[in-house]
N, CA, C and O atoms as CSV, one atom per row, in Angstrom:
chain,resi,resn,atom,element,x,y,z
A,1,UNK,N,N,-132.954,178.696,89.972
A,1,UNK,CA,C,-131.780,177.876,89.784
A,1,UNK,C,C,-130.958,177.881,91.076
A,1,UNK,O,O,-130.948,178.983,91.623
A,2,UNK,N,N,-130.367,177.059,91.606
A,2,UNK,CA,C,-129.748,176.186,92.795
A,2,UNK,C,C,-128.406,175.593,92.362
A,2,UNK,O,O,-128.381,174.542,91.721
A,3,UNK,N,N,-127.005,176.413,92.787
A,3,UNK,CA,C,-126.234,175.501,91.902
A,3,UNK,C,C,-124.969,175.819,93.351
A,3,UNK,O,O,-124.572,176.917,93.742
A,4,UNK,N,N,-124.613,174.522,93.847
A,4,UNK,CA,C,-123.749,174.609,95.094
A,4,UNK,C,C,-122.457,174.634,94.887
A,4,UNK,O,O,-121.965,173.756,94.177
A,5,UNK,N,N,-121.485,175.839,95.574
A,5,UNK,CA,C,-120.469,176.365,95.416
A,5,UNK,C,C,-119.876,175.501,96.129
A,5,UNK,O,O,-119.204,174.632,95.575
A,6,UNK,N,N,-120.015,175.560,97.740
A,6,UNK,CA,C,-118.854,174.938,98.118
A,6,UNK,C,C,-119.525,174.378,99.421
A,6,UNK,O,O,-120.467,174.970,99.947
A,7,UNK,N,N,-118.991,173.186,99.934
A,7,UNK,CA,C,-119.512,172.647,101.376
A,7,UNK,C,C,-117.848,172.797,102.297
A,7,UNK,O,O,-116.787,172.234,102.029
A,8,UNK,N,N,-118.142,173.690,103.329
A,8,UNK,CA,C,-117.089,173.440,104.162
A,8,UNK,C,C,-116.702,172.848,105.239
A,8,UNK,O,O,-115.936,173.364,106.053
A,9,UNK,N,N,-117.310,171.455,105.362
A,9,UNK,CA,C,-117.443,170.366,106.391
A,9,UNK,C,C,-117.913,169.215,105.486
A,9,UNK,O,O,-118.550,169.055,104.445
A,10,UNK,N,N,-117.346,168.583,106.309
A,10,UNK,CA,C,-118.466,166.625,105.494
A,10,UNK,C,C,-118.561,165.758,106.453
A,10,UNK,O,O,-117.785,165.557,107.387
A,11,UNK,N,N,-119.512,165.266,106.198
A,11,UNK,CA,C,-120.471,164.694,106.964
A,11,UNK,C,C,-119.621,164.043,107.906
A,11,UNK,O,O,-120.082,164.130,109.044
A,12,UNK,N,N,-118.509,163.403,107.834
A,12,UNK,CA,C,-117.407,162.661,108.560
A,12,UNK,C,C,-117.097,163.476,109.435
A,12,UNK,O,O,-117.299,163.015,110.558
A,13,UNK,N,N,-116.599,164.728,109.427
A,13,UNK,CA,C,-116.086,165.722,110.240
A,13,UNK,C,C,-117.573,166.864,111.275
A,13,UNK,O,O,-117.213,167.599,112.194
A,14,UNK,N,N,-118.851,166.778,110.929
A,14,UNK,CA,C,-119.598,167.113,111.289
A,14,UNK,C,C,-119.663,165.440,112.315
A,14,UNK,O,O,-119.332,165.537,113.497
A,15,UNK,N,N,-119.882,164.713,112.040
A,15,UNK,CA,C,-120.233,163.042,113.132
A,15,UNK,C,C,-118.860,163.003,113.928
A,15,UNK,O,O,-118.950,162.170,114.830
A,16,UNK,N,N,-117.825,163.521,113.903
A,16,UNK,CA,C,-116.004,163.402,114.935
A,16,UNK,C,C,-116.882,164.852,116.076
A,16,UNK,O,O,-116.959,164.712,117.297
A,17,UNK,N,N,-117.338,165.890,115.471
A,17,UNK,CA,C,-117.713,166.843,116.502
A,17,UNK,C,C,-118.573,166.527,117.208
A,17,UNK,O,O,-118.632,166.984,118.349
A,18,UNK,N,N,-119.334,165.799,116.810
A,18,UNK,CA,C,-120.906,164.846,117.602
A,18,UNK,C,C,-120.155,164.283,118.532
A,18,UNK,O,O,-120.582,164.300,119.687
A,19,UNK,N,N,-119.072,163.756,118.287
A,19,UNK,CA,C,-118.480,162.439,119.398
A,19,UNK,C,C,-117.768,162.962,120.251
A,19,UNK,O,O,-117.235,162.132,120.987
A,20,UNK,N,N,-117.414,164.511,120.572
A,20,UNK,CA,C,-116.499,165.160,121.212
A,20,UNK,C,C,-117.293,165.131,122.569
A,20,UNK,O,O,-116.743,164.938,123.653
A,21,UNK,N,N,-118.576,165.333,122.409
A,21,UNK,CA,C,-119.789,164.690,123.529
A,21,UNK,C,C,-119.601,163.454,124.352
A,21,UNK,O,O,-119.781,163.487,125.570
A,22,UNK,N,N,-119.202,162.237,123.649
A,22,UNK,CA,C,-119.307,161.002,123.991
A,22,UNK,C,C,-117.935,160.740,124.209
A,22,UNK,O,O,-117.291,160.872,125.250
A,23,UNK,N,N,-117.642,160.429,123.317
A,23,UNK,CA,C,-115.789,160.040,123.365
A,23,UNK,C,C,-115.940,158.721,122.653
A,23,UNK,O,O,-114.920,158.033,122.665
A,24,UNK,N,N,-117.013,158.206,122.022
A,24,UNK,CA,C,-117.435,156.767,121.551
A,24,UNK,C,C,-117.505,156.952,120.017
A,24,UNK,O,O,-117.937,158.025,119.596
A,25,UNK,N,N,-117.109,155.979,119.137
A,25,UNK,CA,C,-117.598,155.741,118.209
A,25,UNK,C,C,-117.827,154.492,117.532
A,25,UNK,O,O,-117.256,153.780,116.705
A,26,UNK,N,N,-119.312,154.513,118.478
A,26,UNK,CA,C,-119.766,153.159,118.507
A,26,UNK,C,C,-121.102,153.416,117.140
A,26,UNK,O,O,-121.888,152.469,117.091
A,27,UNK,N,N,-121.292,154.198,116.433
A,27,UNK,CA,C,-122.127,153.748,115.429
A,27,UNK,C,C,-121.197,154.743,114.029
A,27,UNK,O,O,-120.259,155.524,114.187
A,28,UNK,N,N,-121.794,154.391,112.897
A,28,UNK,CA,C,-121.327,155.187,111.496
A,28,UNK,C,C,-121.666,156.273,111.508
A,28,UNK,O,O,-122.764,156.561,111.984
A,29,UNK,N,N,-120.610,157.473,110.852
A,29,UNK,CA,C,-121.273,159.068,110.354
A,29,UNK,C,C,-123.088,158.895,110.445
A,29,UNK,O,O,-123.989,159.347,111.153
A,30,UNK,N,N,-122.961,157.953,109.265
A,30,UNK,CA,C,-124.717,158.402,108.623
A,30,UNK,C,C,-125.469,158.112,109.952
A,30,UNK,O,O,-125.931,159.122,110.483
A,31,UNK,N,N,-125.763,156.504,110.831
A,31,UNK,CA,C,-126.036,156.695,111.937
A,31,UNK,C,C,-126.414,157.771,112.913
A,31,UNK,O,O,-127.511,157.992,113.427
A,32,UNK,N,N,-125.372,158.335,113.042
A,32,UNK,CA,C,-124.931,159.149,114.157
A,32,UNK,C,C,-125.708,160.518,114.207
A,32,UNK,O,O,-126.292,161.160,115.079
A,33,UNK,N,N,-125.380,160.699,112.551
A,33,UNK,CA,C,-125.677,162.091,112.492
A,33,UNK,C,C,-127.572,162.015,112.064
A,33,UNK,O,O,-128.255,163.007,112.321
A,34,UNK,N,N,-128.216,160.781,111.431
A,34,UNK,CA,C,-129.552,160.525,111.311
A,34,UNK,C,C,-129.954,160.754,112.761
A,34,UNK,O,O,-130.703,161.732,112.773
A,35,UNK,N,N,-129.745,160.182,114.222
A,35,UNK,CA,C,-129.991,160.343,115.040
A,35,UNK,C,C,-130.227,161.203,115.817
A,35,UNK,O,O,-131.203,161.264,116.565
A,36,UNK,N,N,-128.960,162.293,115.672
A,36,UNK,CA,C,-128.951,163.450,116.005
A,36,UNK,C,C,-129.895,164.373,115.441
A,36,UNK,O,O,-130.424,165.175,116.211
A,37,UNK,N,N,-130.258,164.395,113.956
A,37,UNK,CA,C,-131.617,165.268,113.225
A,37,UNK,C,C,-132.874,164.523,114.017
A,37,UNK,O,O,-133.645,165.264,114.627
A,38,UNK,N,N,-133.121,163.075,114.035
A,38,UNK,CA,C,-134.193,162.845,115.133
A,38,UNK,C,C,-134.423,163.228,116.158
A,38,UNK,O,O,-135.543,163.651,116.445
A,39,UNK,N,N,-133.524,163.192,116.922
A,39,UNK,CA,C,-133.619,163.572,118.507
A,39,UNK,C,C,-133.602,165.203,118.677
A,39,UNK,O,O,-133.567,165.666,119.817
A,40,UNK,N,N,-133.624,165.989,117.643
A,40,UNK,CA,C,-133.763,167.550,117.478
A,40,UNK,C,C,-132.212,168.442,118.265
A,40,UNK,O,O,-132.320,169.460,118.948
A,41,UNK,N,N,-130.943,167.783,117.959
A,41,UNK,CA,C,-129.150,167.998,118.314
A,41,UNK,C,C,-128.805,168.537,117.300
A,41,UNK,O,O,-128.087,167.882,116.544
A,42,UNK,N,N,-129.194,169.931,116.919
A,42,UNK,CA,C,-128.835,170.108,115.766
A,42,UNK,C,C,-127.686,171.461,115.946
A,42,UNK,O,O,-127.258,172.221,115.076
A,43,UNK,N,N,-127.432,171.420,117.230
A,43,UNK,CA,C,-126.262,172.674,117.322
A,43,UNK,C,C,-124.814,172.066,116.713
A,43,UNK,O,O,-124.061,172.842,116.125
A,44,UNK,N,N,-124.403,170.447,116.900
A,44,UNK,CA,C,-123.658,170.408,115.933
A,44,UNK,C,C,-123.590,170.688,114.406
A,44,UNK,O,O,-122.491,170.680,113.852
A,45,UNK,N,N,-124.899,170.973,113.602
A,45,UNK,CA,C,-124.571,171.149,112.153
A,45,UNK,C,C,-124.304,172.585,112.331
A,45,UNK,O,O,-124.044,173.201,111.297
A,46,UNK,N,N,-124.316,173.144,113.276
A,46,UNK,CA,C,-123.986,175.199,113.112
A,46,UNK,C,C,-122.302,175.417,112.525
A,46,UNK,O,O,-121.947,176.430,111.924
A,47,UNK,N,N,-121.455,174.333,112.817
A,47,UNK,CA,C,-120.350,173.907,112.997
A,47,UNK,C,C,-119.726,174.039,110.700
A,47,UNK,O,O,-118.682,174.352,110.129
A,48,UNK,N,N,-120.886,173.665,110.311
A,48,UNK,CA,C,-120.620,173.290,108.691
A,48,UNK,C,C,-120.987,174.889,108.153
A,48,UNK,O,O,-121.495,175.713,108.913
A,49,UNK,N,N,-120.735,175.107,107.103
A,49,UNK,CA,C,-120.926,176.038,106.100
A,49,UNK,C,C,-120.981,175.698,104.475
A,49,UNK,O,O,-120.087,175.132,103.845
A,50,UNK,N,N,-122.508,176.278,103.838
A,50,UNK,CA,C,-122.543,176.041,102.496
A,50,UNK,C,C,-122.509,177.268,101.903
A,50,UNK,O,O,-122.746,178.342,102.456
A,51,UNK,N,N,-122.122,177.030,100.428
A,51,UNK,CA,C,-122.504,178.168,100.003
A,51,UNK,C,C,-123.260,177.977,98.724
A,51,UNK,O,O,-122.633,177.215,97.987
A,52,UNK,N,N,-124.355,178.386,98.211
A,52,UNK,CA,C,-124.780,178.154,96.438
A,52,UNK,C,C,-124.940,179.490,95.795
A,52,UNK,O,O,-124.597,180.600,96.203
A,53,UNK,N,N,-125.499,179.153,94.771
A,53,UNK,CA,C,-125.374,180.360,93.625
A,53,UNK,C,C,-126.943,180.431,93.259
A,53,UNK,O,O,-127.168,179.642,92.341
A,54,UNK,N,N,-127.909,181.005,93.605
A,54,UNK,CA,C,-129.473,180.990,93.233
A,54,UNK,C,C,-129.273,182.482,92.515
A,54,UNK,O,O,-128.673,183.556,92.552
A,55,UNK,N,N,-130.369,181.582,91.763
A,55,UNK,CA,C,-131.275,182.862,90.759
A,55,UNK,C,C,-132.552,182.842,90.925
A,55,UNK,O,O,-133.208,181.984,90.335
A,56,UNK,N,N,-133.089,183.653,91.647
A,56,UNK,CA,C,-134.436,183.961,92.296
A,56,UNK,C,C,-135.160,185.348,91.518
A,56,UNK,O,O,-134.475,186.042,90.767
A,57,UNK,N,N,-136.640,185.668,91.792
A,57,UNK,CA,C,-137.019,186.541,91.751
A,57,UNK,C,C,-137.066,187.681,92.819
A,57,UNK,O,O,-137.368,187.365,93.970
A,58,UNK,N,N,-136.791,188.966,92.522
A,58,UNK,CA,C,-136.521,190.048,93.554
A,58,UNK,C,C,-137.243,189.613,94.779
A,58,UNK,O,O,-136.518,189.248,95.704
A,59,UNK,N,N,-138.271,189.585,94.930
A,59,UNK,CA,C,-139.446,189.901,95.774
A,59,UNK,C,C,-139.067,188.331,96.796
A,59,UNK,O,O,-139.359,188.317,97.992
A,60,UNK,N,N,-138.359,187.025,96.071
A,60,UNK,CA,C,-138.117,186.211,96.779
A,60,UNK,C,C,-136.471,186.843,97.693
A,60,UNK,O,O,-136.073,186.566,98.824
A,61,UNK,N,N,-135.971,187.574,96.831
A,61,UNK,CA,C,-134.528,187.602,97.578
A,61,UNK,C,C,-134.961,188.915,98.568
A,61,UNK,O,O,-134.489,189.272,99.647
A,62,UNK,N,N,-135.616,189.254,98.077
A,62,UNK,CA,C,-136.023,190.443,99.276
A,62,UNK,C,C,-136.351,189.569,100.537
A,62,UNK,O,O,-135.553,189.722,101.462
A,63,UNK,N,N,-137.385,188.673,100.751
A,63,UNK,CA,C,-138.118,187.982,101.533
A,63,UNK,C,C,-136.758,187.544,102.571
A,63,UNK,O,O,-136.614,187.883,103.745
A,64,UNK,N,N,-135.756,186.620,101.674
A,64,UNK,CA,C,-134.565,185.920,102.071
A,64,UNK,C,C,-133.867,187.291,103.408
A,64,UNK,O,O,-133.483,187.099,104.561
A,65,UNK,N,N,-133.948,188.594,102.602
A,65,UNK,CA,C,-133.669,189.571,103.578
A,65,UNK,C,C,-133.755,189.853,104.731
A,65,UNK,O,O,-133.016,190.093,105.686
A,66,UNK,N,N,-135.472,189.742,104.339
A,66,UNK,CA,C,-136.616,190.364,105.288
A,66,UNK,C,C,-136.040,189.380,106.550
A,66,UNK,O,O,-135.704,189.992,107.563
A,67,UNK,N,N,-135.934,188.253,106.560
A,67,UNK,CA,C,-136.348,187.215,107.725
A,67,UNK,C,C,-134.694,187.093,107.681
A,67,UNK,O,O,-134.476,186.585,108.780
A,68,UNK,N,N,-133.488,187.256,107.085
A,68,UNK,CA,C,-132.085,187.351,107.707
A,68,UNK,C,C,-131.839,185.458,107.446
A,68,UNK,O,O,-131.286,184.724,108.265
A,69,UNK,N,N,-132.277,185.123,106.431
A,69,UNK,CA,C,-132.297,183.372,106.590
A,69,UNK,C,C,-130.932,183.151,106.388
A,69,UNK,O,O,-130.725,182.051,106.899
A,70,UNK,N,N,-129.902,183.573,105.936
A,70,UNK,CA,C,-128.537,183.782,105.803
A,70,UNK,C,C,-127.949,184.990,105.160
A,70,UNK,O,O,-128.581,185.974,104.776
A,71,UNK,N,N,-126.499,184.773,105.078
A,71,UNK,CA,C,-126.059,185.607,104.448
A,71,UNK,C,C,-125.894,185.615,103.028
A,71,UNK,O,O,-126.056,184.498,102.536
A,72,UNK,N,N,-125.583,186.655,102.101
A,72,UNK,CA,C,-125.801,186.473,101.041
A,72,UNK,C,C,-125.077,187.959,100.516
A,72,UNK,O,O,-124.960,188.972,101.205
A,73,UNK,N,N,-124.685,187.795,99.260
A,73,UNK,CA,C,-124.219,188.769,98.380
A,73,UNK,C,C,-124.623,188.923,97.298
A,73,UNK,O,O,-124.205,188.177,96.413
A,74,UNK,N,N,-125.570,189.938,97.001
A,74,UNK,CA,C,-126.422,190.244,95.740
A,74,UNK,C,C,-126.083,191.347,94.130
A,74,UNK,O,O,-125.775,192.525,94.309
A,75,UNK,N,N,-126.154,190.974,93.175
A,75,UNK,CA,C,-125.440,191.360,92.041
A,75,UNK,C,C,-126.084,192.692,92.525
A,75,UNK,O,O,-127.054,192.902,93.253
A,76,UNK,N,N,-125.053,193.684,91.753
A,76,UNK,CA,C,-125.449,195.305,92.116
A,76,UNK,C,C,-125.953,195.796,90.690
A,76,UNK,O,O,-125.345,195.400,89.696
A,77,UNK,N,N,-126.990,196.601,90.564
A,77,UNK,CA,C,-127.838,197.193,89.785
A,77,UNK,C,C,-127.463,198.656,89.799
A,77,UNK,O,O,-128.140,199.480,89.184
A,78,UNK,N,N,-126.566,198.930,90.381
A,78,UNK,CA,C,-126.017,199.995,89.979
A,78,UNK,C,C,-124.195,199.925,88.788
A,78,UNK,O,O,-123.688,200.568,87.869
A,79,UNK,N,N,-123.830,198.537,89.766
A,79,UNK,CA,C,-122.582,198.599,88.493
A,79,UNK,C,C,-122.688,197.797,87.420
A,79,UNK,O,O,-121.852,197.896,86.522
A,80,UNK,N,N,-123.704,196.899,87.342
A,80,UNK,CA,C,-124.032,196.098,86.068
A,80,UNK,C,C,-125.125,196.095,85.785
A,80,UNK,O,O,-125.951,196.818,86.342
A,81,UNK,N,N,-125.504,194.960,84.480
A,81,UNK,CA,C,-126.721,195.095,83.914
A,81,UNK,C,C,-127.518,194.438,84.429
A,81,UNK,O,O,-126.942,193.410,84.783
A,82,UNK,N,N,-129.136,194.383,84.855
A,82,UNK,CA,C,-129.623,193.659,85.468
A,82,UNK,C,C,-130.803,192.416,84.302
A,82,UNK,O,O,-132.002,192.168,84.425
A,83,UNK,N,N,-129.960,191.992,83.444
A,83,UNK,CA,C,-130.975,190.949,82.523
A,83,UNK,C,C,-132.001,190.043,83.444
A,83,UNK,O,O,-133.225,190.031,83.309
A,84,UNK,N,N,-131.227,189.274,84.428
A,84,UNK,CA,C,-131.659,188.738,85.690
A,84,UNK,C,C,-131.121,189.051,86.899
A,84,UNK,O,O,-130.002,189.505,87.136
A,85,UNK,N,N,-132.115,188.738,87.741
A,85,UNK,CA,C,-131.865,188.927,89.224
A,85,UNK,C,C,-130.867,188.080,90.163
A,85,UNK,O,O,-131.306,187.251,90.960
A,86,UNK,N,N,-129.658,188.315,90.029
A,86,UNK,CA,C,-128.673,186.997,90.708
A,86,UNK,C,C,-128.393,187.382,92.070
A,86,UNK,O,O,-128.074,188.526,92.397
A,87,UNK,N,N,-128.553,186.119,93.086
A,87,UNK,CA,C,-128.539,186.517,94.420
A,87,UNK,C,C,-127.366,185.154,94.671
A,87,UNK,O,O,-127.589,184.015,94.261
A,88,UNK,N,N,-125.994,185.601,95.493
A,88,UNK,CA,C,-125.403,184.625,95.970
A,88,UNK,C,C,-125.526,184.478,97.896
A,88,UNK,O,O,-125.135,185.151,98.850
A,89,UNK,N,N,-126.249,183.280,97.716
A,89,UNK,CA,C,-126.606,183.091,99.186
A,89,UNK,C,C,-125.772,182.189,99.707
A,89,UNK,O,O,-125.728,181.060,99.219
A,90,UNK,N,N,-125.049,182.513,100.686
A,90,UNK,CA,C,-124.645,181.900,102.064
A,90,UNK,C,C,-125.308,180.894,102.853
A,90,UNK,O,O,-125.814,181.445,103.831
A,91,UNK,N,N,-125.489,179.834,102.847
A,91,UNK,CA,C,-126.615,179.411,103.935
A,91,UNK,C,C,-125.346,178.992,105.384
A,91,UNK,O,O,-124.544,178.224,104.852
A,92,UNK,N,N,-124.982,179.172,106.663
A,92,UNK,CA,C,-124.774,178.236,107.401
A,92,UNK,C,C,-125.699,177.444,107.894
A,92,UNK,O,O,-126.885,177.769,107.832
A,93,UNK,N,N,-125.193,175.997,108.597
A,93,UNK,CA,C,-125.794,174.859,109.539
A,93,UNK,C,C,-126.810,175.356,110.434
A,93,UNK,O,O,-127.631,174.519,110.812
A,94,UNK,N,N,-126.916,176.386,110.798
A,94,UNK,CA,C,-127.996,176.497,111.054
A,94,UNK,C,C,-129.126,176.686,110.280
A,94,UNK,O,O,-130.028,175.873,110.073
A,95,UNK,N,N,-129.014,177.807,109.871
A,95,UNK,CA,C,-130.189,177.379,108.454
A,95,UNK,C,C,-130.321,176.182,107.911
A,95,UNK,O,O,-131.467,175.902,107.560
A,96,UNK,N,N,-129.528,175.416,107.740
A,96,UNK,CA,C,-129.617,173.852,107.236
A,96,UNK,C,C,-130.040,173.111,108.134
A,96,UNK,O,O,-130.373,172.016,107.679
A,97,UNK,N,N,-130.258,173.270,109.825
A,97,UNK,CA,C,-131.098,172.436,110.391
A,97,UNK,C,C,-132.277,171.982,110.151
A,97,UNK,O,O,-132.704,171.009,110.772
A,98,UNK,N,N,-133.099,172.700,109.076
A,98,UNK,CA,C,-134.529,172.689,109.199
A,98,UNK,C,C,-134.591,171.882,108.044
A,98,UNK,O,O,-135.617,171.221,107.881
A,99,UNK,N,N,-133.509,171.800,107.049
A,99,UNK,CA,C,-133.263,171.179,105.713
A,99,UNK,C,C,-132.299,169.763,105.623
A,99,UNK,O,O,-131.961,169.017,104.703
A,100,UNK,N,N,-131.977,169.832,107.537
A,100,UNK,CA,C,-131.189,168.622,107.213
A,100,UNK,C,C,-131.677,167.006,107.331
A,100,UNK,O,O,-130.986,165.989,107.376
A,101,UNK,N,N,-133.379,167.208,107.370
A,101,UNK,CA,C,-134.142,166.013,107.236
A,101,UNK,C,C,-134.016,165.548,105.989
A,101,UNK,O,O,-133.756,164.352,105.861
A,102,UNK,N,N,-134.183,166.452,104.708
A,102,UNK,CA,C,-134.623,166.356,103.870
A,102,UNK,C,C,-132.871,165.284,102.720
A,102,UNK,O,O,-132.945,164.704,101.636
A,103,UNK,N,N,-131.854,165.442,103.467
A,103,UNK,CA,C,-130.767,165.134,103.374
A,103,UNK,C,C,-130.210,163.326,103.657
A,103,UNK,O,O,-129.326,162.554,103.285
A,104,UNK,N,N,-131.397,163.362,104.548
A,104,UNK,CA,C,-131.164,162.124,104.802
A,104,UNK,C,C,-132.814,161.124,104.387
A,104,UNK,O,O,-132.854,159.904,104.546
């Protein structure tokens, strides 16, 4: 389960930081920022922050660990009950570079 907490940028304000480059805004957000995932400019999305709420299996949130794919805060098994495995992951823009094809 995948359920998104909060976005702390939008797409409008991620495409004004793109233009801090240029000084132009000669095409639209969606434009701008499609272009930029083409042309592989993806140090402006480092700029955004998401956050969701997944419910994974251990061995996947371990993995999430292993490789540092973001940050994250995981239910504790020492002060509660563990019925399921709840992992709250952090993703920033960078991690979302690799996902921000799939967006557009």
């Amino acid at each position: 389960m995948v359920k998104p907490i909060n976005v702390y940028m939008n797409e409008g304000e991620i495409a004004d930081i793109a233009r801090v480059s240029t000084g132009k805004k000669n095409r639209s957000d969606e434009e701008l920022l499609r272009l930029l995932i083409e042309r592989g400019h993806y140090s402006v999305f480092e700029h955004a922050v998401m956050t969701f709420y997944v419910k994974v299996p251990i061995y996947t949130a371990r993995q999430w660990m292993r490789h540092r794919i973001a940050s994250y805060t995981e239910k504790s098994g020492r002060y509660s009950e563990m019925e399921e495995y709840d992992v709250n992951v952090r993703f920033n823009a960078e991690d979302m570079a690799d996902r921000a094809t799939e967006m557009f």
